[in-house]
C-alpha positions as CSV (number, residue, x, y, z in Angstrom):
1,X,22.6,0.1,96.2
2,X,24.3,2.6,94.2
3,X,24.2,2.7,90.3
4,X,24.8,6.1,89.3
5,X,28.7,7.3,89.6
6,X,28.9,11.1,89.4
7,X,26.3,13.9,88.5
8,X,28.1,15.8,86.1
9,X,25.7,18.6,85.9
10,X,23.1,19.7,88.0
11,X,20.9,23.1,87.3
12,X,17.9,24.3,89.1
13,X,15.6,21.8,86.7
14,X,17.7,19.6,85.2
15,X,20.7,17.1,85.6
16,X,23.3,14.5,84.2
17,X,24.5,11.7,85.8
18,X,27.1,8.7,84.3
19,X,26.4,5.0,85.3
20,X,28.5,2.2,84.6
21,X,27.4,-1.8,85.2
22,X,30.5,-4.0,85.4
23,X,30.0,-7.7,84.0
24,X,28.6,-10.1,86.9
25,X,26.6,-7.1,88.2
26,X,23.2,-8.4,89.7
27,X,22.0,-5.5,87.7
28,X,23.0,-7.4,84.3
29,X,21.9,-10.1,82.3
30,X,23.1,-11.8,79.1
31,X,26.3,-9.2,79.2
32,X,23.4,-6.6,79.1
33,X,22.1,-3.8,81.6
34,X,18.7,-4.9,82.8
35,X,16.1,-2.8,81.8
36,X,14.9,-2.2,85.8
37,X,18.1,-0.9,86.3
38,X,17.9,1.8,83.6
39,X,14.7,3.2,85.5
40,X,16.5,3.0,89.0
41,X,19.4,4.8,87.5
42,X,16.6,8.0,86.3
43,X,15.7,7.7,90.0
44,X,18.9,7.7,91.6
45,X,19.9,10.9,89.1
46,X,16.4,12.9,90.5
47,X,17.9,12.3,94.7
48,X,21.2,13.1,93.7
49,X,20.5,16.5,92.0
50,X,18.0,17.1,95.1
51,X,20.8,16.4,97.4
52,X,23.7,18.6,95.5
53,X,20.6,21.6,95.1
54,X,19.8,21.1,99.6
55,X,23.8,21.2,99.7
56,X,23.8,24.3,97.2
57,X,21.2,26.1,100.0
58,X,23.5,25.9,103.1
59,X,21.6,22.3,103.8
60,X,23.2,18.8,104.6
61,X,22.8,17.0,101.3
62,X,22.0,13.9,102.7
63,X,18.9,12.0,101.1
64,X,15.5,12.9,102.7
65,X,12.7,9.9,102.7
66,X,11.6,10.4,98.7
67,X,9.9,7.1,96.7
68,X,9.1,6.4,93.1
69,X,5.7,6.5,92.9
70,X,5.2,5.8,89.3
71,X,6.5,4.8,86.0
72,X,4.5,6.4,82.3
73,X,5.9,6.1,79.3
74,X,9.3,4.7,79.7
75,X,10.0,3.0,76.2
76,X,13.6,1.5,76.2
77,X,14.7,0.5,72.6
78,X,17.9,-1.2,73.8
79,X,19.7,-2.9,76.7
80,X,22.9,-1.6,76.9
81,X,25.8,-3.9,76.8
82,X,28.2,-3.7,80.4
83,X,30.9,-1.8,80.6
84,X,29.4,0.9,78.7
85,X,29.3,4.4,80.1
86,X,25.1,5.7,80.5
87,X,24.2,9.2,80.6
88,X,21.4,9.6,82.4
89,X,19.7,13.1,81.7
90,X,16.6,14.5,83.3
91,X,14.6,17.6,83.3
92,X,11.9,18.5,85.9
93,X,8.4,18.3,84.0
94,X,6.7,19.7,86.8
95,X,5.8,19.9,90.8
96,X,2.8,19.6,93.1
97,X,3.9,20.0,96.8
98,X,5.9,17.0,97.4
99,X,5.3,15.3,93.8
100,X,7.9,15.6,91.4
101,X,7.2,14.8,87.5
102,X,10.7,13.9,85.5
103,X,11.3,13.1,82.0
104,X,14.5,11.0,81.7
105,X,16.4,10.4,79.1
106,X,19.4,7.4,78.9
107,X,21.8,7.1,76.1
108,X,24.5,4.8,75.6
109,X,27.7,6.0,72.8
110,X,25.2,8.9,71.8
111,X,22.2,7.2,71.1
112,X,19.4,7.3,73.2
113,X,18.6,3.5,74.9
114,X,15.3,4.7,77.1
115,X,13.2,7.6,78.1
116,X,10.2,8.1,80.0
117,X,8.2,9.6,82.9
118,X,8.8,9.1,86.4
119,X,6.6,10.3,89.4
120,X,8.3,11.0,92.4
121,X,7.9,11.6,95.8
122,X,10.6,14.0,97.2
């Protein structure tokens, strides 16, 4: 399952991503985004900027075995209503061999929806 569409920036610690959830999405409810799907999309931002960075390097790109391993902090003040473009921003907090610390934060027409902490192995 795919939620993010493009990574529109990616940078040595950071990245930007755009997510769109049509109506009748199994990741919406009540005309809504669900508020899993917001922390899936910070994940799926994280792999993709790995990927484009491996690709950057002379490597494949293609997704190595990576998992979320946790979930601090992530306050969402909103559900965001389908058909309503996300940016997804996140910013390398910091690494520990294969652990990876993100902050993400999601905004919806400029104003932030959701931010938080994820722990990631990658």
């Amino acid at each position: 399952m795919r939620f993010v569409d493009a990574l529109t920036l990616c940078t040595d610690t950071t990245a930007t991503a755009t997510a769109c959830f049509s109506a009748g999405h199994f990741a919406t409810a009540d005309g809504a985004v669900l508020e899993t799907a917001l922390v899936e999309c910070a994940a799926q931002t994280i792999a993709a900027a790995l990927g484009q960075r491996a690709k950057a390097r002379g490597q494949s790109g293609a997704a190595a075995n990576g998992m979320l391993v946790a979930v601090t902090g992530f306050l969402i003040q909103s559900r965001p209503p389908v058909e309503k473009l996300l940016c997804i921003e996140i910013c390398e907090v910091k690494r520990l061999g294969l652990m990876l610390m993100i902050s993400a934060v999601i905004s919806c027409g400029g104003r932030k929806i959701a931010a938080g902490e994820l722990t990631l192995y990658a």
